[in-house]
C-alpha positions as CSV (number, residue, x, y, z in Angstrom):
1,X,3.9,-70.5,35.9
2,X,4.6,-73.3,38.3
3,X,6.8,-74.8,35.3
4,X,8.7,-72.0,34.8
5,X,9.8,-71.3,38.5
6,X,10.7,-75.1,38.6
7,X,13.3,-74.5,35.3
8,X,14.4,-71.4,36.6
9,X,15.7,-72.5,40.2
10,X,16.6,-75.6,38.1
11,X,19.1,-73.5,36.2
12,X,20.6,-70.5,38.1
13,X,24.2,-70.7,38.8
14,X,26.7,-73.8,38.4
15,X,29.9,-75.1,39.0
16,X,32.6,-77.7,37.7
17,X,34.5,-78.8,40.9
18,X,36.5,-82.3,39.6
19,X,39.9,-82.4,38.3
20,X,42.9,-81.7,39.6
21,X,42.4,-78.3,40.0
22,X,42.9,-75.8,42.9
23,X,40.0,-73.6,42.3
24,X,36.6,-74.0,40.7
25,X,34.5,-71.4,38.9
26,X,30.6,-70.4,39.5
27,X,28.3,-68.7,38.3
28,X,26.9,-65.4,40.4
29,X,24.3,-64.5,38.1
30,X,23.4,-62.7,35.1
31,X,22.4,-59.1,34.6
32,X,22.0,-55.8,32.2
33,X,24.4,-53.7,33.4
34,X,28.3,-54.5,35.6
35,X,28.8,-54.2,38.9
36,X,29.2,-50.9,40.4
37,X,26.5,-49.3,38.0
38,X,23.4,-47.8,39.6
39,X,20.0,-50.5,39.6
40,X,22.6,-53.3,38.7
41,X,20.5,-56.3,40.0
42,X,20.8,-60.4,38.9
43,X,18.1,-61.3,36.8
44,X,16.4,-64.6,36.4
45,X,14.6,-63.3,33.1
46,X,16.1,-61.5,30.6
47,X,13.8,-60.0,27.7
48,X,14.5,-60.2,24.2
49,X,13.2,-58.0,21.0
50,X,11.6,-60.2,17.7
51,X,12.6,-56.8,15.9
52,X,14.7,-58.7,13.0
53,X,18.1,-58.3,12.6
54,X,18.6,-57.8,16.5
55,X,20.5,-60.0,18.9
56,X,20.3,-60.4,22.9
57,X,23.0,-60.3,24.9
58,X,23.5,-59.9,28.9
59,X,26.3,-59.7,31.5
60,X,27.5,-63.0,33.3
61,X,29.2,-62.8,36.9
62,X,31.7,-65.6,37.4
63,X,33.2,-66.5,40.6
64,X,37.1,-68.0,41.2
65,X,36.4,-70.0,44.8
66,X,39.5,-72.2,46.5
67,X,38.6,-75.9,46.8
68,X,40.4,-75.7,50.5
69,X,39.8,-72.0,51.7
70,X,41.2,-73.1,54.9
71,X,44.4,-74.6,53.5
72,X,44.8,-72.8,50.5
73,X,46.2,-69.6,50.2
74,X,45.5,-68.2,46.9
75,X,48.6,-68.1,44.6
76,X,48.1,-66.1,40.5
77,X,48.7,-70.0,39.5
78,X,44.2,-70.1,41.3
79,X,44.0,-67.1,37.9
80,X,41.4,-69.2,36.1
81,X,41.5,-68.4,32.2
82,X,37.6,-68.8,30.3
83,X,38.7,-69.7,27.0
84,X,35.0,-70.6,25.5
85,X,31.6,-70.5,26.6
86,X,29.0,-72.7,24.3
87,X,25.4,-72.1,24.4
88,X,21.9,-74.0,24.5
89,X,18.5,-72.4,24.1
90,X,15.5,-74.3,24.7
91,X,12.0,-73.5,24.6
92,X,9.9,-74.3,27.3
93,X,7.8,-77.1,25.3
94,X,11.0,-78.9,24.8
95,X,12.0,-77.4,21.5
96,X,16.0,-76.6,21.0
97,X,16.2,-72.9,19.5
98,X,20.1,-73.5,18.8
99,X,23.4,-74.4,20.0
100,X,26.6,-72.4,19.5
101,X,30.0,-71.9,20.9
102,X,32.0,-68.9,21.2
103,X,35.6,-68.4,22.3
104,X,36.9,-65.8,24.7
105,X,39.7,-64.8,26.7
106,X,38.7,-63.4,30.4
107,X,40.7,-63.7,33.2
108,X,38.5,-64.3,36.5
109,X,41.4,-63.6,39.1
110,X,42.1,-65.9,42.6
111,X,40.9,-63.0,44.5
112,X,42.8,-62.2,48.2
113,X,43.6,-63.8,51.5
114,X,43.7,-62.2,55.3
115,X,44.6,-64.0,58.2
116,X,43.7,-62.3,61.5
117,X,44.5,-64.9,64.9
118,X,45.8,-68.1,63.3
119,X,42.4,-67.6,60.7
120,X,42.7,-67.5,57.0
121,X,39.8,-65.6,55.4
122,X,39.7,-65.7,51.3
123,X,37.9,-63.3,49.4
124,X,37.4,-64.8,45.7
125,X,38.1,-63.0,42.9
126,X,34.7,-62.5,40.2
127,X,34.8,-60.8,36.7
128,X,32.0,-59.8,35.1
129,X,31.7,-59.9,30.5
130,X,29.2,-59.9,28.1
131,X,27.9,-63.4,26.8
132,X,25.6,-63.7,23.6
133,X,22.3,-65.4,25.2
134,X,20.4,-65.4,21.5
135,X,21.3,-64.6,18.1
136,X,19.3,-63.2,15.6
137,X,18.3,-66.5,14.2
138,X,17.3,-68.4,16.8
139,X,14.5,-65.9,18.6
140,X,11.5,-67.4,20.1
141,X,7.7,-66.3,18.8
142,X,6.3,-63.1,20.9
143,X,5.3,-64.1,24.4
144,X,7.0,-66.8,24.7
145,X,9.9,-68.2,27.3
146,X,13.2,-69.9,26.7
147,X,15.9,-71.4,28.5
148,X,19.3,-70.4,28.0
149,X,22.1,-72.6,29.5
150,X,25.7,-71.6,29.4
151,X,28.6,-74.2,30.1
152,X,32.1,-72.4,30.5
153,X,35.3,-73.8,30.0
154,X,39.0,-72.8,30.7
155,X,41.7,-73.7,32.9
156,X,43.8,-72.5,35.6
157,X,47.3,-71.4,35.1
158,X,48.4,-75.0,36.1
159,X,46.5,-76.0,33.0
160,X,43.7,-78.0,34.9
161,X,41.1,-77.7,33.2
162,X,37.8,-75.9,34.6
163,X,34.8,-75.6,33.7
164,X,31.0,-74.0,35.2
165,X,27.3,-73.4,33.9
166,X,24.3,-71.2,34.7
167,X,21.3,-71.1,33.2
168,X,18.9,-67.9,32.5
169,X,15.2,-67.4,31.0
170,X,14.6,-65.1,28.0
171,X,11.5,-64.2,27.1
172,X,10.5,-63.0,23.6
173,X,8.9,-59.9,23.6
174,X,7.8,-57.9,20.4
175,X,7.3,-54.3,21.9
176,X,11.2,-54.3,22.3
177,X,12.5,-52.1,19.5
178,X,16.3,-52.3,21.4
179,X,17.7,-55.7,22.4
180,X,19.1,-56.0,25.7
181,X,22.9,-56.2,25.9
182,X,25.6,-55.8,28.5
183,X,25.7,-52.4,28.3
184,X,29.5,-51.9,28.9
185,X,32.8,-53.4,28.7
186,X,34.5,-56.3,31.0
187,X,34.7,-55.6,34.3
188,X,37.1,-57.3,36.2
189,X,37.8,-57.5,40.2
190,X,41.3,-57.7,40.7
191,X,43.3,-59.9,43.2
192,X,45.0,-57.8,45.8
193,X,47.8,-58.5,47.3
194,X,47.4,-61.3,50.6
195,X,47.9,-59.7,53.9
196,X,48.5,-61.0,57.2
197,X,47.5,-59.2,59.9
């Protein structure tokens, strides 16, 4: 148990801050349903059904933060554009289960400024999509845990490239006769426009 709270605060959330660009991405967390939807909670385990043929699946939360929030105004060149995400699981004994990587096209916007008294206040922009956590070749044996880790890449619309990675547990569980998924389709906080006040 003591191992698997170590892996799991090991792995939540992530970030790629070098290069040359003006914004970074994290990760908020993963979860079963988007934002907005009643019991939507982050999860640190996600289970997943042996049934064959199935495939587990969740919803990831990325974040678009400013490098300089106190400089930086953001500007739709911040719009950060995930192009790929690529995919690790590892059992806990050390074992890998598989790698994989899938493109995509999701557009996590710069999110919105407000400066009240001289102070600039930026709100970042998230978006929220489904990511494939476990195909249905790579399950684990019933009762058993996994790490997934999940390295995102894309750029800004400067063309710096970005890049962040969270990590989540799946456990295999055999009385699952539906896999977990997403459970709907992107959803997307949109910038606003700034305003000064």
């Amino acid at each position: 148990m003591v191992a698997i709270a170590g892996l799991l605060a090991a792995c939540e959330g992530g970030s790629g801050q070098s290069g040359s660009a003006f914004a970074f991405l994290s990760v908020d967390g993963f979860s079963l349903t988007p934002p907005g939807t009643t019991g939507t909670a982050f999860l640190s385990s996600i289970p997943s059904s042996t049934a064959p043929g199935t495939v587990t699946s969740a919803c990831v939360t990325l974040r678009n933060n400013l490098k300089n929030p106190t400089v930086t105004g953001p500007s739709a060149l911040d719009n950060i554009t995930v192009e790929s995400y690529t995919v690790t699981i590892t059992s806990l004994n050390g074992g890998n289960l598989g790698t994989f990587t899938i493109g995509t096209a999701v557009l996590v916007p710069t999110g919105s400024s407000t400066t009240t008294n001289g102070q600039t206040t930026n709100t970042p922009g998230t978006a929220t999509f489904s990511v494939l956590l476990v195909p249905a070749d790579s399950k684990g044996s019933p009762g058993t845990v996994a790490n997934v880790l999940i390295k995102f890449r894309g750029h800004d619309q400067r063309g710096s490239s970005v890049s962040a990675q969270g990590g989540v547990a799946v456990t295999f569980d055999s009385s699952l006769t539906a896999d977990s998924s997403c459970g709907a389709t992107t959803t997307t906080t949109p910038p606003t426009t700034p305003t000064t006040q």
